[in-house]
C-alpha positions in Angstrom: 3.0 0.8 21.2 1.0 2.5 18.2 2.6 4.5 16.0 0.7 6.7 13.2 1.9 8.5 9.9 -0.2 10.0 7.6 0.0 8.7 4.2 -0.7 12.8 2.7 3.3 12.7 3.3 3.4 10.2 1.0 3.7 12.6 -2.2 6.6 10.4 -3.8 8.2 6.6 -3.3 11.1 8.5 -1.8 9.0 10.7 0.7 7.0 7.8 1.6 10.4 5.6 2.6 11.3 8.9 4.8 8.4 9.3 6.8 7.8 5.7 7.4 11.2 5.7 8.8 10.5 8.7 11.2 7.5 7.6 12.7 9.5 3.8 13.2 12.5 5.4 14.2 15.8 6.3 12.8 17.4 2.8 14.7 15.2 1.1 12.3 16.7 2.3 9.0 16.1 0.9 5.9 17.5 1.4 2.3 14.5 2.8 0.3 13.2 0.1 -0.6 10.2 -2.2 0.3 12.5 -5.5 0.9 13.9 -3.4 3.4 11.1 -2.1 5.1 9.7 -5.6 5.0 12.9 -6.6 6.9 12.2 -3.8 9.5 9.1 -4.7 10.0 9.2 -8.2 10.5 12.2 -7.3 13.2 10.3 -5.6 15.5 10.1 -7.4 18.8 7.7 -5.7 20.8 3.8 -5.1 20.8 3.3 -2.4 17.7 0.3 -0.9 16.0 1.5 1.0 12.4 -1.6 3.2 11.7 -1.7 4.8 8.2 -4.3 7.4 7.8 -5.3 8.4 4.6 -4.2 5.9 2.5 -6.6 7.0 -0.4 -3.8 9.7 -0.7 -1.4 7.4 -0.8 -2.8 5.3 -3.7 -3.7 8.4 -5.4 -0.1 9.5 -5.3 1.7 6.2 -5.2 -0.6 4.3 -7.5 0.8 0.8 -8.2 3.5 1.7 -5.7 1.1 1.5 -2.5 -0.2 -1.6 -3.6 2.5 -3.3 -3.7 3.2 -1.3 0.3 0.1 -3.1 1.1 1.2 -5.9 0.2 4.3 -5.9 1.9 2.6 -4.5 5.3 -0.2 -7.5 4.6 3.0 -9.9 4.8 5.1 -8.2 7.7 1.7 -8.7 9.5 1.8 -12.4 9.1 5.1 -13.0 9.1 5.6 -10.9 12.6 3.2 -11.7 15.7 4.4 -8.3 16.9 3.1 -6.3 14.3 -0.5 -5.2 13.7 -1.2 -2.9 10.2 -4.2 -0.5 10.5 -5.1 1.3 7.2 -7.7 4.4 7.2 
């Protein structure tokens, strides 16, 4: 499965949370918070792309914030066999 969210919707910590839960599904709701959405994403048990598109937005927006999302997407990655990260 591949699933995409554009990271222009990222315009604040709080709107980033939101639509990284709606493209990963409301069943896999997290507290805002990146050791939550590490815990989501390291739960997936299927096959799953997570495309971000235009993550200069995101770092332009987020600053410090989306590097420490990278981060946290670098290690779901390895933690999870299921997951593959894709940053545009």
């Amino acid at each position: 499965m591949t699933l995409s969210v554009n990271a222009n919707e990222f315009v604040s910590k709080h709107e980033m949370h939101a639509a990284l839960r709606a493209v990963l599904g409301e069943e896999n709701y997290w507290g805002s918070n990146l050791d939550a959405l590490h815990d989501c994403l390291t739960s997936i048990g299927e096959p799953t792309t997570l495309v971000i598109t235009n993550w200069a937005s995101a770092v332009s927006r987020l600053g410090d914030y989306a590097n420490r999302l990278w981060h946290v997407l670098d290690d779901s990655v390895e933690e999870n066999p299921n997951l593959n990260v894709v940053i545009e």
